[in-house]
N, C-alpha and C positions, 0 to 999 in steps of 0.2 A: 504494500500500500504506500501511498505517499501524503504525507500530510502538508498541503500548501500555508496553514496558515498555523503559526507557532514561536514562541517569543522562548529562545531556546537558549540563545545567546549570552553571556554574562554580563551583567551588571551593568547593561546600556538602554533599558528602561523599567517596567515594575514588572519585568518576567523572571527568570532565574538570579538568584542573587549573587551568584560565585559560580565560578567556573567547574567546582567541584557539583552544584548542583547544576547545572547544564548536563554533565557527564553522566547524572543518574538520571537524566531526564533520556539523554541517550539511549542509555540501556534500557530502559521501562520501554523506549517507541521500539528499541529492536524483538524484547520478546511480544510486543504486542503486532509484530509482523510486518513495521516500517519501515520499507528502505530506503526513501528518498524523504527527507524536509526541508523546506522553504521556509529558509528563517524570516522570523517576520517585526521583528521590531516596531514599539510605534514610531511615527514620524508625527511630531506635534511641531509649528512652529517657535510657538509660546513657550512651550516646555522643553527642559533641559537633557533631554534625551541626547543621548552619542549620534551623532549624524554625518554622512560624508565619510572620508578618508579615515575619520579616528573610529570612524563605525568596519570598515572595511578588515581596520587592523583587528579587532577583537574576534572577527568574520574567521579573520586567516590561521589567528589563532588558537580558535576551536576546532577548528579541520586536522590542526596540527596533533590535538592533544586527542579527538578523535582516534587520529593514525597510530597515537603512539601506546593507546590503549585497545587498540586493538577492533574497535566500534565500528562495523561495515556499515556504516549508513553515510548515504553522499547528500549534502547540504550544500544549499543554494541561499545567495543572499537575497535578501526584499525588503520593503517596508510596509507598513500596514499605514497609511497617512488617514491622517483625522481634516477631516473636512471642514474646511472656515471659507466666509463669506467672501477670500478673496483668494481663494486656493488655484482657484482655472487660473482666472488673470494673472498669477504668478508663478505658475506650474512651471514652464520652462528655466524659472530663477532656481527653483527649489534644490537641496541636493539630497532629496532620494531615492531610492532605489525601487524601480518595477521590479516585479517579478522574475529572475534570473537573467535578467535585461533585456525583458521580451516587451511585449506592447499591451501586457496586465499590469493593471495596478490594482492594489488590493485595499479600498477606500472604507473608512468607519467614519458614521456619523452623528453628531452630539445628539444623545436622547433626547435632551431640555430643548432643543433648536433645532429640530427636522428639516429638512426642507421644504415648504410647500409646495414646488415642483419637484420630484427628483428627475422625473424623467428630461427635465432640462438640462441637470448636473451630468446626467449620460450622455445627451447629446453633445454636450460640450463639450468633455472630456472625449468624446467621439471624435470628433472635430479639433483636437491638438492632438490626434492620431495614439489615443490609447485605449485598452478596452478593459472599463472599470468591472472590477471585481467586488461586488456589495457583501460586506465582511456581514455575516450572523446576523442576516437580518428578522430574525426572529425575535430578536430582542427589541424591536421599535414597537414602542406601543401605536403608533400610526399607522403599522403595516396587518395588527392584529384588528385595526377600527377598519380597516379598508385594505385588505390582499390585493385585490385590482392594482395596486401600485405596484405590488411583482411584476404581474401581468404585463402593464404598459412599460416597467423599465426592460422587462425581457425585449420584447417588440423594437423597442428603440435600438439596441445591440447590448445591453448589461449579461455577465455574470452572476450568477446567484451562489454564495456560499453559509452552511448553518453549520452550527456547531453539533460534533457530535452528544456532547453531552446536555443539551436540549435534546436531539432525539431521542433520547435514552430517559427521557424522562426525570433526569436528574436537576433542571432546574422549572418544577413543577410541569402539570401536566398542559398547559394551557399553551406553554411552548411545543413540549411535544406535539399537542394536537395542530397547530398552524403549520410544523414541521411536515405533519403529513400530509397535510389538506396541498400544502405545495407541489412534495414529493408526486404525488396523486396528480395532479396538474401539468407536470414536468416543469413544474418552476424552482427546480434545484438543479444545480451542476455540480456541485461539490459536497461533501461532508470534511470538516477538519477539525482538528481539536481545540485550536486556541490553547493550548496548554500554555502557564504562566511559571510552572513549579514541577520539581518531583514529590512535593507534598499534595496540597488539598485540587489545584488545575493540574492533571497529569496527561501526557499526550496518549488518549487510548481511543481509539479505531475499532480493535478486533470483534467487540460486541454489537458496536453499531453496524457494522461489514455485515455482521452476523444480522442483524435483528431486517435490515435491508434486503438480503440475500431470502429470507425464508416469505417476510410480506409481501415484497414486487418481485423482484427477479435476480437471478448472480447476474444477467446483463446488466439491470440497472445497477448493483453493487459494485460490481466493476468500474462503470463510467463514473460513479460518486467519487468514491474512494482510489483510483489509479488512472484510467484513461485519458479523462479532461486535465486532472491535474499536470500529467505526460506531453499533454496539450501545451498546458503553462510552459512548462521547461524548456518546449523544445521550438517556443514559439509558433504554435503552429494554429491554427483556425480549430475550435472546439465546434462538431456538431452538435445545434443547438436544434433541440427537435420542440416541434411546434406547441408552444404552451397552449392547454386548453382552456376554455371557455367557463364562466364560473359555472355548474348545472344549475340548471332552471327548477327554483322554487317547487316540492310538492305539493299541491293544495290540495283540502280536505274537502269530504261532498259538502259538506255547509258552503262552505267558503267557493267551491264550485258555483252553488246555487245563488248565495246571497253574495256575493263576493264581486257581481257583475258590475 
């Protein structure tokens, strides 16, 4: 499996806090059957996150210490950028990292500050030639009052990515249920962990792989969890199969009758 999005790295923003836990973050994703991660750091402007070339070096120096223990899993660098009201108009200033230097970027957006368009935010980021990647958006409450903004950001060209431990039901069920009502839709492209820690966010896949594999399909398991992400790495166009339509309301025979 490959986990695209995961804060793996040490001590260059609130993800792993020492190199030493990085290391056990490592080993938990290899027995949990990951062999590729896209390290995902955030990228805040405001905030004092490691960015740039001093981000790159801590990048080279985890690969190192990977190697020298022995850790078969290949890591790629990214950032996970947080979204501010003038992010486009200075996108080109910025210095961080897409997705293994492909034309993903992996965008999160302030709870409290939604966007009222997004699908504008897509188009635009469309149109400085990159193809955003909508990090767990399971967690906006605007998306759980109104799904159709999956819908339309799909349509526009967006990526969908949820975390797996919302599907698994582990941050209540209400996520989980958005989680599948999307799934079910084909308004997901990805499953990842967000993992922050080897303690309480751990990078763990294999249940969710599992719980995907037995409801939809091993094909759809597969393109969640390893194909699209391979997509990511290798820069290439993810087929994006046609999101469906929300189903039409059942109504009751009252509501039949009197409902005209």
């Amino acid at each position: 499996m490959i986990d695209m999005h995961c804060h793996i790295l040490p001590d260059v923003d609130d993800g792993a806090e020492c190199m030493h836990d990085s290391i056990a973050m490592a080993l938990i994703a290899k027995e949990q059957g990951i062999k590729k991660i896209i390290a995902t750091p955030h990228y805040h402007p405001e905030f004092r996150y490691l960015k740039g070339e001093q981000l790159k070096e801590v990048y080279e120096n985890f690969k190192q210490e990977l190697k020298e223990n022995k850790i078969d899993i290949e890591v790629y660098m990214g950032n996970e950028i947080y979204f501010t009201s003038n992010l486009i108009e200075n996108i080109e200033d910025l210095d961080f990292f897409s997705l293994n230097n492909s034309k993903y970027v992996l965008v999160e957006f302030p709870p409290t500050n939604f966007p009222l368009n997004l699908c504008n935010v897509v188009y635009e980021l469309k149109q400085k030639g990159f193809v955003p990647v909508l990090a767990h958006v399971e967690r906006y409450v605007k998306i759980h009052d109104d799904p159709e903004i999956i819908y339309d950001c799909i349509k526009t060209g967006a990526i969908i990515q949820i975390n797996s431990s919302s599907l698994m039901g582990k941050n209540g069920k209400e996520l989980q249920k958005l989680c599948n009502i999307l799934i079910s839709r084909n308004m997901v492209h990805l499953v990842s962990s967000d993992a922050h820690s080897s303690g309480r966010r751990r990078p763990l896949l294999k249940d969710a792989y599992e719980y995907i594999e037995k409801k939809y399909s091993k094909a759809t398991a597969d393109d969640l969890f390893i194909n699209n992400a391979e997509c990511i790495i290798q820069n290439k166009d993810i087929v994006v199969e046609e999101p469906l339509e929300k189903p039409a309301e059942k109504r009751g025979f009252l509501k039949r009758i009197f409902g005209r």
